[in-house]
MMTF fields as JSON, N, C-alpha, C and O atoms, coordinates in Angstrom:
{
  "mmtfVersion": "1.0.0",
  "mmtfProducer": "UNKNOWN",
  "numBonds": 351,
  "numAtoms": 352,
  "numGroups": 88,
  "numChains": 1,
  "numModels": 1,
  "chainsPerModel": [1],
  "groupsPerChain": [88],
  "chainIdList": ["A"],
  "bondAtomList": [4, 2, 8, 6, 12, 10, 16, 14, 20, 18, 24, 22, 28, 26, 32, 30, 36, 34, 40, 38, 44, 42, 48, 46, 52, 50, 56, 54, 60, 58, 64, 62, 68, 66, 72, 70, 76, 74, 80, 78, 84, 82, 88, 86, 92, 90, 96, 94, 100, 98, 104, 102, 108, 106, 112, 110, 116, 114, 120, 118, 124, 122, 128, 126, 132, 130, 136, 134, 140, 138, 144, 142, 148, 146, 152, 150, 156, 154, 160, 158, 164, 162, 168, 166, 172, 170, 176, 174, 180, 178, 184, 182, 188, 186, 192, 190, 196, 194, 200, 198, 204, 202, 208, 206, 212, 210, 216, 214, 220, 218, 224, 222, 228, 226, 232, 230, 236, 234, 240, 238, 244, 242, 248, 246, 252, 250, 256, 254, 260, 258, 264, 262, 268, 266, 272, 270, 276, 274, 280, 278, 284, 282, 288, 286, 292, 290, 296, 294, 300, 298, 304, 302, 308, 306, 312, 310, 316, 314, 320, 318, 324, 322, 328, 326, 332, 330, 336, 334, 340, 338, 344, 342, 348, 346],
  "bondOrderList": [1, 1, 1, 1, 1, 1, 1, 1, 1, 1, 1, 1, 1, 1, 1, 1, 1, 1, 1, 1, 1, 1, 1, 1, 1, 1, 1, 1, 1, 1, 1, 1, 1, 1, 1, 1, 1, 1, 1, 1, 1, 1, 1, 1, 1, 1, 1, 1, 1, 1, 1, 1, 1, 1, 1, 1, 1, 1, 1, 1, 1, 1, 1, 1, 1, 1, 1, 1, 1, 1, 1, 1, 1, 1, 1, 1, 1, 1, 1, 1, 1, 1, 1, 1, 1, 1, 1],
  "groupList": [{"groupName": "UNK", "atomNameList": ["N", "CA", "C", "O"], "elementList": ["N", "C", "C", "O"], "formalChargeList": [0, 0, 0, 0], "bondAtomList": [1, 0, 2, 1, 3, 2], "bondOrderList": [1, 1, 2], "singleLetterCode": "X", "chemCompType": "L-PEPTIDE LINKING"}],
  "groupTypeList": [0, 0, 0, 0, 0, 0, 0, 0, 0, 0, 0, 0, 0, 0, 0, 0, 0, 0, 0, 0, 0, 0, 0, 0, 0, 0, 0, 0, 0, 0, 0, 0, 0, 0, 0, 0, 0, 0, 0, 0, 0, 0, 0, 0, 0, 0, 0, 0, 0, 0, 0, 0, 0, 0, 0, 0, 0, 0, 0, 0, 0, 0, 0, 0, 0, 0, 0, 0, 0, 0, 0, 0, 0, 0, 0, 0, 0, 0, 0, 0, 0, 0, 0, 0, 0, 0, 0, 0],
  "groupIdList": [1, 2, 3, 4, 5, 6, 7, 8, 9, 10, 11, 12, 13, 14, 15, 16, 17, 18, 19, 20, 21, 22, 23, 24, 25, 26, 27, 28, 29, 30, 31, 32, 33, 34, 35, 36, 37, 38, 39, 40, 41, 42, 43, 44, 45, 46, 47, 48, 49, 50, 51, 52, 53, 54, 55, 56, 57, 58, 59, 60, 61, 62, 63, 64, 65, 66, 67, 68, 69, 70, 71, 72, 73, 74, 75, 76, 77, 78, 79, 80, 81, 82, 83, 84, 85, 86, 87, 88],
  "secStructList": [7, 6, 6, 2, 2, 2, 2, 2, 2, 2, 2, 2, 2, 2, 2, 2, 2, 2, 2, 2, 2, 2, 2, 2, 2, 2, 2, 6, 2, 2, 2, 2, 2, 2, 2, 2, 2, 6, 6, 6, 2, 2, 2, 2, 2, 6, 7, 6, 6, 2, 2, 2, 2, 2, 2, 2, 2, 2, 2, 2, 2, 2, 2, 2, 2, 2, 2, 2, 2, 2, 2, 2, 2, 2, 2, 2, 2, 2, 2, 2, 2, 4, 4, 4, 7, 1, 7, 7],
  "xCoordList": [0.807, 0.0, 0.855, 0.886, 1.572, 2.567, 3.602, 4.549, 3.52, 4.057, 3.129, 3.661, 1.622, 1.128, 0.682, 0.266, 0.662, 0.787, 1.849, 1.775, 3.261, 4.67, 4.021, 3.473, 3.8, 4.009, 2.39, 2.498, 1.46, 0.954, 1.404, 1.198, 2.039, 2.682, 3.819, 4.119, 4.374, 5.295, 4.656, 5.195, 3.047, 2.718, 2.052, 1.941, 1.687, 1.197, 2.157, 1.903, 3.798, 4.581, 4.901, 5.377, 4.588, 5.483, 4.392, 4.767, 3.101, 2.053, 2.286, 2.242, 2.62, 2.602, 4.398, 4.655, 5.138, 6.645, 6.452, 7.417, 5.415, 5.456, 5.502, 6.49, 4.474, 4.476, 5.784, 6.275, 6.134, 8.001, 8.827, 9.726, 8.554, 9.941, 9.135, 9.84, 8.028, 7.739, 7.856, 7.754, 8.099, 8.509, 9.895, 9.893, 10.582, 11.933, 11.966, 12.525, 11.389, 11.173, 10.425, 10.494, 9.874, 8.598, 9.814, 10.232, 10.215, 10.762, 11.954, 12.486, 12.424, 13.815, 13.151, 13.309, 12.374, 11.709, 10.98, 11.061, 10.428, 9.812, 10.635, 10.414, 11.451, 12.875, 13.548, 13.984, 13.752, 14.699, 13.569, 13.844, 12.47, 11.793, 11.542, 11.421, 11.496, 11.547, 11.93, 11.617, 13.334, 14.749, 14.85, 14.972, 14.808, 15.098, 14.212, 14.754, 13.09, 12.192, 12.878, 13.049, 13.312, 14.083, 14.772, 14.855, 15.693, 17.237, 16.822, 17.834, 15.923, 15.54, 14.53, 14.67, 13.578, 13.427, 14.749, 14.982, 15.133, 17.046, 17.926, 18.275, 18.146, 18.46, 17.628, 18.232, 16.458, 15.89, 15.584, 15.166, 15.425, 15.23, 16.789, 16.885, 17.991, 18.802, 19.299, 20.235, 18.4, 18.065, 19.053, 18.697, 20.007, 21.218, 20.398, 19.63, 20.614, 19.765, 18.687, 18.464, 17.818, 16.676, 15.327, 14.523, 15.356, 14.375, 14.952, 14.196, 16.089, 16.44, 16.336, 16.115, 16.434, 16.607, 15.261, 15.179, 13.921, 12.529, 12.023, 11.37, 12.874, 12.005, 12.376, 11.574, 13.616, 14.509, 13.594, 13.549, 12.876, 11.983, 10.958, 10.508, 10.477, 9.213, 9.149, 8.112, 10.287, 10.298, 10.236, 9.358, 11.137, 11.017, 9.84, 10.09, 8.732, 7.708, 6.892, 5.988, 7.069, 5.987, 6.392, 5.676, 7.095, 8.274, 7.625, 7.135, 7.716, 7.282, 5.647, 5.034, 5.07, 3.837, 3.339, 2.648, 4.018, 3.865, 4.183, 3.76, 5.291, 5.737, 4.6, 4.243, 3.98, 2.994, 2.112, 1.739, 1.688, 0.046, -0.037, -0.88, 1.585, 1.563, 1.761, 1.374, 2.624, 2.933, 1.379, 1.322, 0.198, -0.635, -1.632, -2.405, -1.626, -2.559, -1.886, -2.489, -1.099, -0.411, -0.884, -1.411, -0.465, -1.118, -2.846, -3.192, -3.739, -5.085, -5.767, -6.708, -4.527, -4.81, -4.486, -5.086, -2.884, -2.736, -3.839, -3.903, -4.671, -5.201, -7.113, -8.057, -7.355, -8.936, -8.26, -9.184, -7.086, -6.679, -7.362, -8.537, -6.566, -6.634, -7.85, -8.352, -8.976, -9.754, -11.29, -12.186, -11.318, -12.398, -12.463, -13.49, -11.017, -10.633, -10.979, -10.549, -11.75, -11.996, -13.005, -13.952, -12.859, -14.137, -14.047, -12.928, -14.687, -15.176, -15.505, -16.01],
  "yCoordList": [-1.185, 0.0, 1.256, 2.183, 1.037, 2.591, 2.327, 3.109, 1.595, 2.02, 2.707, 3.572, 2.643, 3.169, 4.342, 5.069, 4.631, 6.231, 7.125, 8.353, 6.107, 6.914, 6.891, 7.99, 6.263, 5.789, 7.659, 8.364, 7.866, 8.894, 10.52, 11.691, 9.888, 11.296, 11.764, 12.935, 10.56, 11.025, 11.602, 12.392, 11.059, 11.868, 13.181, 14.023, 12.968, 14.192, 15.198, 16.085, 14.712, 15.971, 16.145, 17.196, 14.902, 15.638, 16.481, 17.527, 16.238, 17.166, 18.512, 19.328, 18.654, 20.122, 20.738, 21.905, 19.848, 20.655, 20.446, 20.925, 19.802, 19.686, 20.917, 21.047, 21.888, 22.771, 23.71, 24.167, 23.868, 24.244, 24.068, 24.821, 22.5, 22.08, 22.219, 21.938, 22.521, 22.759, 24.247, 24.556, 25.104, 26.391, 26.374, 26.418, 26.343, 26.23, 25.828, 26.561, 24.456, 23.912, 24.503, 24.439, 24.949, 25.747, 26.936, 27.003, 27.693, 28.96, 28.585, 29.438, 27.543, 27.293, 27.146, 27.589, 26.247, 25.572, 26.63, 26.3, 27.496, 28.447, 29.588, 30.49, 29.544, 31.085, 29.731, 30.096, 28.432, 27.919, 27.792, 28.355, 27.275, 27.263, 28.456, 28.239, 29.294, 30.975, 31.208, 31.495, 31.18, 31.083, 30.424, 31.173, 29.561, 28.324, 28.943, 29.542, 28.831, 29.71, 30.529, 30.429, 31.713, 32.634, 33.096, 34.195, 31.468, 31.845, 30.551, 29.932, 30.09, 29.42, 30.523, 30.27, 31.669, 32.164, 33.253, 33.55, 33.459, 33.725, 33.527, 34.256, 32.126, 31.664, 31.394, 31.542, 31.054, 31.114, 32.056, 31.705, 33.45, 34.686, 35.474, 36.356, 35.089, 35.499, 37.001, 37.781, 36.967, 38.088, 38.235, 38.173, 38.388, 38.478, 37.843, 36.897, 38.439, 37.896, 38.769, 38.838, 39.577, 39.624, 38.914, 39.267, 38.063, 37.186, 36.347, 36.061, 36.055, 35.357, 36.358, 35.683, 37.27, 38.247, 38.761, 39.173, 38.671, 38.657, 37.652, 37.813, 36.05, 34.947, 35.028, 34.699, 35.47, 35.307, 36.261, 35.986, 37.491, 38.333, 37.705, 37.493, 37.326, 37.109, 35.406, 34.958, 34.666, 33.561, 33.872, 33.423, 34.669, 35.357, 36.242, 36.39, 36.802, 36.941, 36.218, 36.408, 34.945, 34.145, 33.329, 33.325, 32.989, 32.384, 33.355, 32.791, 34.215, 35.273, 35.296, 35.583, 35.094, 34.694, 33.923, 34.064, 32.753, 31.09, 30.766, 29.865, 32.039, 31.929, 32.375, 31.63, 33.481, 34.259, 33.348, 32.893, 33.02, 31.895, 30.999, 30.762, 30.533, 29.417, 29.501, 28.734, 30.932, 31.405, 31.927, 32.059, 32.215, 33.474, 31.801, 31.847, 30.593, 29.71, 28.784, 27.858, 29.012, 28.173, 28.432, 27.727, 30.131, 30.731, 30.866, 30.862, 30.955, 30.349, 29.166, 28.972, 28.146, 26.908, 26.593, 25.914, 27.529, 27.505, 28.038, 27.585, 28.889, 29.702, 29.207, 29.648, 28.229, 27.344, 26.093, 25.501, 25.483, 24.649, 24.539, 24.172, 24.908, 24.892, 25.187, 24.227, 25.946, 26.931, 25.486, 25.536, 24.831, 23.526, 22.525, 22.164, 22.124, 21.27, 20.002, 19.802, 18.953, 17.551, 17.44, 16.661, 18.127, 17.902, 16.654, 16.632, 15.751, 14.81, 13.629, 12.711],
  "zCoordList": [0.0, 0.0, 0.0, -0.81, 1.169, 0.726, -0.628, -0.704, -1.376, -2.664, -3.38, -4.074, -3.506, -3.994, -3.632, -4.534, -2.818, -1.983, -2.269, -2.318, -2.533, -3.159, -4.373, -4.471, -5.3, -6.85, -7.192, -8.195, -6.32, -6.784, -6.083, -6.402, -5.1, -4.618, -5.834, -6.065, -6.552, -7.552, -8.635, -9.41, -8.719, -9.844, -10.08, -10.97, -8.935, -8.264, -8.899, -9.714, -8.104, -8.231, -9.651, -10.08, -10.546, -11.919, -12.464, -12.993, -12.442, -12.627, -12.636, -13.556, -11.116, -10.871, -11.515, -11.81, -11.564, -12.188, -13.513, -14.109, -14.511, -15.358, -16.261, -16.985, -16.294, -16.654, -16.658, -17.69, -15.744, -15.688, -16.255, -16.63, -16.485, -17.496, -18.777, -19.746, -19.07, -20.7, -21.314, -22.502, -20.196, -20.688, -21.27, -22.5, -20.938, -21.475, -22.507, -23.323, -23.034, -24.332, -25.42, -26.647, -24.795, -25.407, -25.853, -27.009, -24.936, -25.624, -26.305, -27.016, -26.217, -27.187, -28.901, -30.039, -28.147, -29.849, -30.361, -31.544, -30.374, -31.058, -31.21, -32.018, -30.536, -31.636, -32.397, -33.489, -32.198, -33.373, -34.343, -35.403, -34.327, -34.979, -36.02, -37.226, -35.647, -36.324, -36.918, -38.074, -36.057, -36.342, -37.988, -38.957, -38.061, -38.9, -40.023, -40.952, -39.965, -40.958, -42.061, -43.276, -40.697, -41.273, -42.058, -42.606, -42.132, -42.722, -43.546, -43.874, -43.881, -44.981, -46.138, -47.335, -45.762, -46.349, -47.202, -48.373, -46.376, -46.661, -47.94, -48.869, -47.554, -48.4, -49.64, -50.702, -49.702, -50.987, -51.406, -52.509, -51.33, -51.76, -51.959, -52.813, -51.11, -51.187, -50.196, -50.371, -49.316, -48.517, -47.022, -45.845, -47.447, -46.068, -44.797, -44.977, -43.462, -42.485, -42.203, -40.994, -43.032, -42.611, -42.099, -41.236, -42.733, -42.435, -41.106, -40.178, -41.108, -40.204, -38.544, -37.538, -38.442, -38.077, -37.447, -36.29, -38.586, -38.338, -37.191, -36.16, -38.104, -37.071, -35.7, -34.825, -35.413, -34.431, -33.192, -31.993, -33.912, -32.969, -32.676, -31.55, -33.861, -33.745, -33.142, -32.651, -33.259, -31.984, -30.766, -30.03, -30.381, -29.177, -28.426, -27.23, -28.824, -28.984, -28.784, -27.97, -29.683, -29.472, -27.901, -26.899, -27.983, -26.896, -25.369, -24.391, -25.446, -23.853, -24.017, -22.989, -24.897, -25.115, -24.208, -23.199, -24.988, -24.363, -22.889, -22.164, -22.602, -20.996, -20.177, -19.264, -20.373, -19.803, -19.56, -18.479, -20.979, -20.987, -19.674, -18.809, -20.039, -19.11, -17.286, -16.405, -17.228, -15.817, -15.245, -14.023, -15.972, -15.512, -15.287, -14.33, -15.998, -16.138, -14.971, -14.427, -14.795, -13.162, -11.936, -11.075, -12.045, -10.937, -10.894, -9.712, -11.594, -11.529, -10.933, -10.163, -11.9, -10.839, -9.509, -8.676, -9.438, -7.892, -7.025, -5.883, -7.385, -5.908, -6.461, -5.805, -7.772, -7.477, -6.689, -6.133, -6.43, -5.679, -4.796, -4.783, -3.786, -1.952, -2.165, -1.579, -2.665, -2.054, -2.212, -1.37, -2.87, -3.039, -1.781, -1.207, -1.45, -0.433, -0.971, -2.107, -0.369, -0.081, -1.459, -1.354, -2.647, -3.413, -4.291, -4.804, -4.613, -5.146, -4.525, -5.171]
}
């Protein structure tokens, strides 16, 4: 029995750090992603690093976007948490 009490306290916790570790990913992959765009429109137009230059903002952008969404949608759930208690 107490393995299974560990085995959901563990999941419990990746639940809640989950979101944490997907920001980071989240903001890498969407400036390379951009990024990459970029300097492929670049190269096929022949356009020094403008474009590359564009995605690189506009990854980053999207990237503090995605941080927000996810920091402002954490804290929501943190504070309907506690406040239900024993519900279901």
């Amino acid at each position: 029995m107490s393995e299974e009490k560990g085995s959901s306290g563990l999941g419990r916790a990746y639940r809640q750090v989950g979101p944490y570790l997907s920001i980071g990913v989240e903001f890498t992959a969407s400036i390379l992603l951009c990024l990459g765009i970029g300097w492929w429109i670049d190269k096929r137009f022949d356009t020094a690093p403008v474009f590359m230059l564009v995605g690189a903002f506009f990854g980053m952008a999207v990237g503090f976007y995605n941080l927000y969404r996810t920091v402002t949608g954490m804290e929501k759930r943190s504070r309907k948490g506690p406040d239900p208690g024993g519900e279901g």
